[in-house]
N, C-alpha and C positions, 0 to 999 in steps of 0.2 A: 781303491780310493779315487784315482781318475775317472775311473767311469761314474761313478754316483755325482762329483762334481758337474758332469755333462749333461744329469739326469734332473727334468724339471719335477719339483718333489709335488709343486700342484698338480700334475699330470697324474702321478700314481694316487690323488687322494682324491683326484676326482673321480675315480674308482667308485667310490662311499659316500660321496658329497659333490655336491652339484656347483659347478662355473659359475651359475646362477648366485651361491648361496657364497660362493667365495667373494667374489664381485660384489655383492653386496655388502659384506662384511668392510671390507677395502674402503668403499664409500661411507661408509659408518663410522668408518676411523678419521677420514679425510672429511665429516663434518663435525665431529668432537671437537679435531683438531681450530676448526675455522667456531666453533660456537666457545671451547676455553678461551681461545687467546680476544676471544673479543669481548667476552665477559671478566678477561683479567682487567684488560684495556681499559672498561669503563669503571671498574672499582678501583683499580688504582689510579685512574687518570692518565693514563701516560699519553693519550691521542691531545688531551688537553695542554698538558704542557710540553709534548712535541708545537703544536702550534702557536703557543706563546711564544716559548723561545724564539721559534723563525718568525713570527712578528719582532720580537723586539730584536732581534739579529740585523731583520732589516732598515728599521732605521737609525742602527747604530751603524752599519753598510759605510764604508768612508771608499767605496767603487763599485762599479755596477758589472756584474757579471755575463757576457755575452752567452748566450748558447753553446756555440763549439768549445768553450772551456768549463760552461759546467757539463755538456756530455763527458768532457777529457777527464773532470775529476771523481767524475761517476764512474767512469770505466775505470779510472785509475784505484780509487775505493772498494771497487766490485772486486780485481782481478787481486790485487796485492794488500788492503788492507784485511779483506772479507776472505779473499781467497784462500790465504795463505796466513792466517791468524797472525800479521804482522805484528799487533801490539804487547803480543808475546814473548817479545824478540828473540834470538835464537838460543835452543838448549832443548830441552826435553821435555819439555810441558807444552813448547808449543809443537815438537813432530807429533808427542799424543795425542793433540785435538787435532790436526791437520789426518792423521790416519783415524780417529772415531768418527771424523767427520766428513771425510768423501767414502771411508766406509758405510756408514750409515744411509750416505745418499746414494751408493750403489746399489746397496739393499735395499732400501725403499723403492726405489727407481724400478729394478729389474723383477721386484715383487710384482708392481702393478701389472707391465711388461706379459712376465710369466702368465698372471691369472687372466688376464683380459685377450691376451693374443694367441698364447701358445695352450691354452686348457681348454678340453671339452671334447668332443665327438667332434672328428673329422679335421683338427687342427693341427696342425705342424709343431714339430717342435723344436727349438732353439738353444745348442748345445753352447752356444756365446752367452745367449743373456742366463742360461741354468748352471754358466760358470760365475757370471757374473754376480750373481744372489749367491752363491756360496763364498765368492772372493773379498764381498764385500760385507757379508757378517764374520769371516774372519778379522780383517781390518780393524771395522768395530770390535770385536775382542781383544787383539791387540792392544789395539789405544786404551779402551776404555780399564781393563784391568793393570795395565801399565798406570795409567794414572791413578785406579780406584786407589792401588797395593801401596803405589812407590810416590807419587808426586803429588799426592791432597796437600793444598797449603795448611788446612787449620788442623792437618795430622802432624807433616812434616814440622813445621814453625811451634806449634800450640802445646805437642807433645800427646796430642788425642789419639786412642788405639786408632785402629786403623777400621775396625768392628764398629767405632758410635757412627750411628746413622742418623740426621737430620732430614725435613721436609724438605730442604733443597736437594737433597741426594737423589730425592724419586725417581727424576728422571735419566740422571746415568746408570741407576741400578735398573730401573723396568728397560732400559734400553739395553744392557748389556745381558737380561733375561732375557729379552726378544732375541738376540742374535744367539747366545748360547743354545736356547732352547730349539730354535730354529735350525742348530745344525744338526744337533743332538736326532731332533725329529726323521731329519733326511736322511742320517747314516741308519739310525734304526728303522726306518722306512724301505730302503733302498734293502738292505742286509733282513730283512724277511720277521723282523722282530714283533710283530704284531703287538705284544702288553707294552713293550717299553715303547711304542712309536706311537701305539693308544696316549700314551701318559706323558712324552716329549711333547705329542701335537696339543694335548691340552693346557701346559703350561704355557707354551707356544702362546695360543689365543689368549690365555688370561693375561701375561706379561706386556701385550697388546694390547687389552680392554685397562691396563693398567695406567702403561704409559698415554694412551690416545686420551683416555679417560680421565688423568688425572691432570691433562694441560694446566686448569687453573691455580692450581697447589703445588706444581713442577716449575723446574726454570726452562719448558718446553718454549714458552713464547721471546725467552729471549735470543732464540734465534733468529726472531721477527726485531725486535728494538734492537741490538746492537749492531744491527748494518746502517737501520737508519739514522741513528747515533753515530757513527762513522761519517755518512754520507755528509748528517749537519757538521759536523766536525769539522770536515776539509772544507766545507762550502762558504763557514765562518772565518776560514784560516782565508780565505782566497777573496773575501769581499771587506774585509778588515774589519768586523766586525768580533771576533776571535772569542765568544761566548763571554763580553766581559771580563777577558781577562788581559790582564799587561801585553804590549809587546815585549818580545826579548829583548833585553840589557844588552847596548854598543860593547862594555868591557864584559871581558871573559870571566868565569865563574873561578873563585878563589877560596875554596869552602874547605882546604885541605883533605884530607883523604880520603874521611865521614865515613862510610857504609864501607868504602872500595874498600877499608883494613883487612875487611874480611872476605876469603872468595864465598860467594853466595851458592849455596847448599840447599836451599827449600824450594827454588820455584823451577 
């Protein structure tokens, strides 16, 4: 098993298939990805009233914001609220998207890595980044079955099997086909299995023509809105502007125990 983690699986498929044809495929995914979310963008509008908003944010502005504090609140949004799925606050729905999702971007990352650097005639190989792309589709499974089984809000809360599947699901499930299928691929690749590594590497690609594919029908692009949603967020908090909404009340909140009765079980 260690050794096949060290083992880059594009290497052995460029065997059969061309660097060329991989590389190409990669960029094929990485323009779906920039053609869905810009055609979500403009049917639903959101470029539109992202810019509203920060018009009218500004001259609701009650202080004007210098540069080295909006760099300070960018980096502070980037590192701890984006970084680290702070609005989650702490428990088990947010370690599950904190490990699906710098698994994911380990996987993606060392994918392109692998195909572009280390594949083809004459190239070296990289027993870090071909640990890397196995370490980090694990990850991704992880989280993402952790969350699919045990932590879905409209399962856990709603009482919904764990099996009904919505158009919002597309994209944890085609993602968590990508990484499953992809490892599936490389142990039967690596281990001599010629039919089953046939049939892993194709579900492989389709789970990929899925999820790249299905950006505009997925919640693929909201990993594009919810940082800059963030970003606006502290930017608003920090110019007084605060999206239209109250400042915090001088006396303390006196609502008796409300939700606290109970310890929370669903999220």
């Amino acid at each position: 098993m260690g050794k096949m983690l060290n083992t880059n699986p594009f290497s052995l498929l460029a065997e059969i298939v061309s660097p060329f044809a991989m590389q190409s495929f990669l960029i094929a995914m990485i323009v779906l990805i920039v053609l869905g979310t810009i055609i979500q963008m403009i049917h639903h509008k959101n470029i539109i009233y992202f810019f509203n908003n920060a018009k009218k944010a500004k001259l609701q502005a009650t202080r004007e914001i210098g540069v080295a504090e909006k760099a300070s609140i960018l980096a502070k949004t980037t590192i701890v609220d984006i970084g680290t799925t702070s609005e989650l606050g702490f428990g088990k729905r947010r370690l599950s998207h904190v490990l699906g999702m710098y698994g994911t971007i380990i996987f993606w990352v060392s994918s392109v890595v692998l195909v572009f650097c280390y594949t083809g005639a004459g190239k070296s190989s990289s027993s870090m980044w071909s640990m890397l792309w196995h370490v980090g589709a694990i990850l991704t499974c992880v989280g993402g079955y952790w969350f699919w089984f045990f932590l879905r809000v409209d399962v856990s809360a709603e009482a919904h099997p764990w099996y009904r599947i919505i158009k919002a699901d597309l994209f944890v499930l085609a993602l968590l086909a990508c990484s499953t299928f992809g490892l599936a691929w490389s142990y039967t690749q690596f281990n001599g299995q010629a039919g089953l590594s046939f049939l892993f590497l194709t579900l492989f690609v389709a789970s990929n023509l899925i999820l790249f594919g299905g950006v505009y029908w997925s919640k693929f692009a909201h990993m594009f809105y919810k940082p800059g949603a963030a970003i606006q967020k502290n930017l608003a908090e920090a110019d007084g502007s605060r999206d239209n909404l109250p400042p915090p009340a001088d006396a303390p909140e006196q609502f008796g125990l409300g939700i606290k009765r109970e310890e929370p079980k669903h999220y």
